[in-house]
N, C-alpha and C positions, 0 to 999 in steps of 0.2 A: 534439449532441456527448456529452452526458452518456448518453443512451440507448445510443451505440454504445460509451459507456466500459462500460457493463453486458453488450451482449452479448459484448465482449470479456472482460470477467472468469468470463460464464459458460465459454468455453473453455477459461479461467486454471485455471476449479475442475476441467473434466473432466481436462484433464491431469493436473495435480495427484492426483482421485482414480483415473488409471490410474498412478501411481507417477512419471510424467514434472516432475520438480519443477522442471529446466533448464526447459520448455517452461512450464509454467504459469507460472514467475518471469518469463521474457520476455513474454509475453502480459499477464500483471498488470503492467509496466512501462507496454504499452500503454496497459495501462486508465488505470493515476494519468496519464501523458500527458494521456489525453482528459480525465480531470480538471481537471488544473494550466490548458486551455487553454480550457475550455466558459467560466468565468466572463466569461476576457477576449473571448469571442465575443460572448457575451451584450449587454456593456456597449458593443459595437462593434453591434450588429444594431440599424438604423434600427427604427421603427415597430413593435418588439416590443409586442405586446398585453401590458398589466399581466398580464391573469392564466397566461399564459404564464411571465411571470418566476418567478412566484407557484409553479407547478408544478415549475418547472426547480432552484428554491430548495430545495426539499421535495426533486425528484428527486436532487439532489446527497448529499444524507446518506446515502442509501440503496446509492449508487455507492459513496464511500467506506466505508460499512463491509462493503462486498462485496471490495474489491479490496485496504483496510487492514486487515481483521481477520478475517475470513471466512477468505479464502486464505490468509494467512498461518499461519492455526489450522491448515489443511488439509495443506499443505506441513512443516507442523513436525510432525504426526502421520506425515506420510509419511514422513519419515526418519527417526525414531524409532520406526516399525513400531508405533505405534496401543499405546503404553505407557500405566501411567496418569499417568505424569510427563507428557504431552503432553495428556491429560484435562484435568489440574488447571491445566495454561501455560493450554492452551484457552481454557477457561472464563475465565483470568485474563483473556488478551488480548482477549477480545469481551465481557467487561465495560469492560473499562477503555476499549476501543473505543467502545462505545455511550455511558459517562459521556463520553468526550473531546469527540463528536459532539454530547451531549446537551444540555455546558457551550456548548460552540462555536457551535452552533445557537439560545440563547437570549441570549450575550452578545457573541458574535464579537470581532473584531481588539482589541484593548486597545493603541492608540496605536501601531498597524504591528503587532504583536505577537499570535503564537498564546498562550494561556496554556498548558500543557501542550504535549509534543512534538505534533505533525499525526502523524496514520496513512500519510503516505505517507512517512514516512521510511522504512517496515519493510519495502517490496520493495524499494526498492535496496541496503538493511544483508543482506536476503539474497542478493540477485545478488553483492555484492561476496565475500561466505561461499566462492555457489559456484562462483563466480569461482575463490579461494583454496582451494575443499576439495583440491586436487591437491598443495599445499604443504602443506597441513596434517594430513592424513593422516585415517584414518577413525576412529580411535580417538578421537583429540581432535575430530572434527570434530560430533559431537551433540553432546556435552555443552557444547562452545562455544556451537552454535546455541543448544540450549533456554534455558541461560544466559544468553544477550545476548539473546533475546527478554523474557526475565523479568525483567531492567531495562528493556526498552522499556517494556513494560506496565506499570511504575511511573513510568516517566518519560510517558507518555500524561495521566495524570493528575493528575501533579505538578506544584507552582506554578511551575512554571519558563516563562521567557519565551524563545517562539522568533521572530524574524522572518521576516515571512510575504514570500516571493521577489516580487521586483523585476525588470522590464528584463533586464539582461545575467542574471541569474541566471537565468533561465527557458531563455535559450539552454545555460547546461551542465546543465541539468537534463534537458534533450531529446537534447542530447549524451550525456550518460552513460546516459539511455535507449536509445536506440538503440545506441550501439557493448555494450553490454552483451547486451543484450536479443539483437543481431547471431552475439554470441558464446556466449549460452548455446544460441541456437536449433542452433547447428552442434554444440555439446556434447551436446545432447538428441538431434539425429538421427545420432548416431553409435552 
């Protein structure tokens, strides 16, 4: 699951780096999906070999900074035309990506709780964007984006507590993947 959350975010990036940001934000939807759902497969798969999990553990971090901070850098340069205001967001948010990952991956859940926001908040903060870019017009619509990314990147690694989704939450989580993801793919091939 985690493998096929990769190959789909490598689509995420080519879209993205042919200017398709509708198409690459649905696809990176994909990916955090096969994210959100690989762990609870895991722990459902009888007769998993230890060092299989062991791989799959490791393989996880690498998904998500592909499909949380990766793309997202890429996407936020695409609409901003490759500025160096999208340089320095860049850089900010695949730091702040890697430290999120790097805390997560040596101390994990803190009593149900991510410490710092999780990186898959930021494809769907930007599906909802462009979602909305048609209300919001073009003018205000970068500087919105780069702006709410660059509180995300501070809230990544901020001591703030998020709770990590539960049960029904995973069902509108696939929800609003999909009917998004539904809807930006018909806005991209138009």
């Amino acid at each position: 699951m985690t493998a096929t959350g990769i190959v789909i975010s490598s689509a995420a990036v080519y879209a993205a780096l042919l200017g398709h940001v509708e198409l690459a934000t649905a696809f990176g939807l994909w990916a955090m999906l096969a994210d959100q759902f690989d762990g609870i497969i895991a722990k459902r798969t009888r007769h998993r070999p230890e060092d299989v999990g062991k791989i799959g553990k490791s393989l996880d971090g690498f998904s998500d900074i592909i499909y949380g901070a990766v793309l997202p850098t890429i996407i936020l340069m695409t609409i901003a035309d490759y500025s160096i205001v999208t340089l320095v967001l860049g850089a900010a948010l695949l730091l702040a990506g890697a430290l999120r990952l790097s805390y997560f991956s040596n101390f994990g859940l803190c009593g149900g709780a991510f410490t710092g926001l999780p990186l898959s908040y930021d494809l769907p903060i930007m599906a909802i964007l462009l979602l909305a870019r048609p209300h919001i017009g073009d003018s205000a619509f970068t500087p919105l984006v780069l702006g709410l990314f660059g509180v995300l990147a501070c809230f990544h690694v901020a001591p703030v507590r998020v709770p990590a989704p539960r049960g029904t939450m995973y069902v509108g989580i696939t929800a609003f993947c999909l009917a998004a993801s539904i809807t930006l793919i018909q806005r991209g091939l138009q």
